[in-house]
C-alpha positions, 0 to 999 in steps of 0.5 A, a space after each residue: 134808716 138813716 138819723 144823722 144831726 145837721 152838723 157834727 155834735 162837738 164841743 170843746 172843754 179847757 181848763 187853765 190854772 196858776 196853783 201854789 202848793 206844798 207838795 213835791 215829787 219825791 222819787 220813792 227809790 232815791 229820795 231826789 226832790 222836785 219842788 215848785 211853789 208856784 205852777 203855772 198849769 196852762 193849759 191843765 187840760 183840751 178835750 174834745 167830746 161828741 155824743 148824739 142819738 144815733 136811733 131812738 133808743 141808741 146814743 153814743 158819747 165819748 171824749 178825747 184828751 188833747 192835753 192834761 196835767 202837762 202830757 202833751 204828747 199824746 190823745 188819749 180816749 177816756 169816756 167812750 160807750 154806746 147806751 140802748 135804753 130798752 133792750 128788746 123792749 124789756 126796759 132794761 138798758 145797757 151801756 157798753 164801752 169804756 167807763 168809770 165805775 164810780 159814776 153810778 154813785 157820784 160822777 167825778 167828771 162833774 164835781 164843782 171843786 177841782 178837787 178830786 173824790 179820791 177814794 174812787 181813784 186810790 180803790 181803782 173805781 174809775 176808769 175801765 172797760 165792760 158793760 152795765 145794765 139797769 132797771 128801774 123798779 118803782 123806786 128802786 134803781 138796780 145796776 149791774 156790770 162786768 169790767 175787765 177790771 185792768 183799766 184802758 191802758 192796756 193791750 196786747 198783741 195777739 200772737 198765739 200762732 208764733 206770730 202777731 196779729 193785727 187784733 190785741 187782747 185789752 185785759 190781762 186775765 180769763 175773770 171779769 170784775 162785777 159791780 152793782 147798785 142799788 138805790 132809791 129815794 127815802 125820806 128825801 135822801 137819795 141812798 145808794 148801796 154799792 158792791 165790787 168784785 174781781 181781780 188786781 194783778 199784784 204790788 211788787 218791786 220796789 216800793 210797790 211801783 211795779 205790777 207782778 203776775 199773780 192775780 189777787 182778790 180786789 173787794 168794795 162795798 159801800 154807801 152812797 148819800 145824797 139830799 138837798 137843803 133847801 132849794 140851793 144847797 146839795 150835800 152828798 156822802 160816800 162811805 167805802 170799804 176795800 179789802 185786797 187780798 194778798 196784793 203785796 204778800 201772800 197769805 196776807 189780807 189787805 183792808 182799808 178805808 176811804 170816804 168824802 163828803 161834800 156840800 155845794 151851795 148855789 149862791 145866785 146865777 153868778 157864784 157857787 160855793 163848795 165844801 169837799 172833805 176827803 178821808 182815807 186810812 191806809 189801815 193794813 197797807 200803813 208800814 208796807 214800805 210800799 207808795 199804797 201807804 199814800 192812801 192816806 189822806 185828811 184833807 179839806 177843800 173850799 172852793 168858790 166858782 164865778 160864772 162869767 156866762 153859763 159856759 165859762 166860769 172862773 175858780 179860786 180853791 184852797 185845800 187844807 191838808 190835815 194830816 201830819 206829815 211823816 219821815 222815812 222809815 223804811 227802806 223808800 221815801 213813801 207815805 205821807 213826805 210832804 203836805 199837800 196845802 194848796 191854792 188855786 186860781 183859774 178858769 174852766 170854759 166850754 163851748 
């Protein structure tokens, strides 16, 4: 009754850059600037995972930030489920816990390039709370999940009887979000079809920047590619529609787009090289004078990986922003200020 591992299953994971770059925080209320062409980001990121099989059809795994992106103040729990492979024996498994949506089509934790896949981020795919359950059916992979569709930042005290409780309430509304894939192999190429719907609490204040009390419609679908060239290089796609209702007027549809598509050649044991190109148009959103014109993106990154030993590998990226850059128009600094060039050099070792 008792399957415990000989020691505690931990590992360690850190990342230390030196980045020059173009872009700045600009405040959008004010316009003040903070520029600096060179970042000594070090470290970028501490985290400290675990996971382990806790029966033979339960594991868990989870991951907790120590630091990131220079926030050193706090430990914050991102990754965090429990997983059965064959719930009550029907071959179905399930997932519970804390997630990112966008890991049944490409999982953003594992991507070569230090670059992000940033539709998922912009569409709010990553990060969240619920469940999911698949099923394979000959070729076909089938998933399905509900979200509280608010992320894992929030909570709130429970206080219904005039008084707190020590139990809180982790999502803002009564509906839950549902997603789902489905996807197989064709031809070599694996292709996926995503869908997402739910709710989003809607943009308000100024330039957008504060989250108001309605509870507006949130919608993506989309495809998912991926195949191999070869037996070294490895190409995937994601296409991805978002259609959010009302979410800054009422009475008023919001739709736009986003995409990437990136190649990953494995030169030799040493040295990996990447191709990442990443396209969003803010589409209904442009003109809002709110920071969502910023969806817009036209960027490509190349990046190059040197692995030292199989746990510690070094990393020289550029990104080439493609996209013009634009003045203030309304009445706050939003849209695409400044370029978002950069260079990068650093390491990302494990143990």
């Amino acid at each position: 009754m008792l399957a415990l591992p000989d020691s505690v299953p931990l590992a360690l994971r850190t990342q230390a850059f030196v980045q020059a770059r173009e872009a700045e925080t600009i405040d959008v209320i004010n316009g003040d600037t903070i520029t600096a062409d060179t970042d000594f980001q070090s470290p970028y990121l501490i985290k400290l995972l675990s996971s382990a099989p806790l029966s033979d059809h339960i594991s868990y795994y989870f991951y907790a930030i120590f630091a990131e992106k220079g926030d050193n103040g706090s430990v914050i729990v991102e990754d965090a489920w429990f997983s059965h492979d064959d719930v009550f024996g029907s071959d179905v498994s399930l997932m519970l816990g804390q997630f990112q949506v966008s890991d049944l089509m490409f999982p953003r934790e594992t991507r070569l390039t230090f670059q992000d896949f940033m539709v998922y981020r912009m569409a709010g795919l990553t990060y969240d709370r619920g469940t999911i359950f698949g099923y394979t059916a000959g070729p076909v992979d089938i998933s399905l999940g509900l979200v509280n569709g608010n992320g894992i930042s929030e909570n709130y005290t429970i206080n219904s009887p005039g008084y707190k409780r020590s139990d809180h309430l982790l999502d803002n509304n009564s509906g839950k979000s549902v997603f789902g894939r489905v996807g197989g192999d064709i031809a070599g190429v694996n292709l996926g079809l995503f869908g997402y719907s739910g709710t989003q609490k809607n943009a308000t204040g100024m330039a957008g920047t504060d989250s108001g009390d309605r509870d507006t419609d949130k919608i993506s679908y989309g495809v998912d590619l991926s195949g191999k060239f070869g037996d070294k290089t490895y190409w995937f796609a994601q296409f991805l529609q978002n259609d959010w209702d009302e979410f800054i007027n009422v009475d008023t549809k919001y739709s736009w787009f986003g995409s990437f598509i990136g190649v990953d050649y494995i030169h030799s044991d040493r040295w990996a090289y990447s191709l990442l190109y990443n396209y969003a148009d803010a589409n209904d959103l442009k003109n809002t004078d709110t920071v969502y014109e910023g969806i817009d993106i036209n960027s490509v990154t190349l990046s190059a990986s040197y692995y030292f030993m199989r746990n510690v590998k070094g990393v020289i990226e550029v990104n080439l922003d493609l996209l013009d850059t634009v003045d203030k128009v309304g009445t706050y600094w939003t849209g695409h200020l400044t370029g978002e060039n950069y260079a990068l050099i650093g390491f990302d070792a494990a143990f």
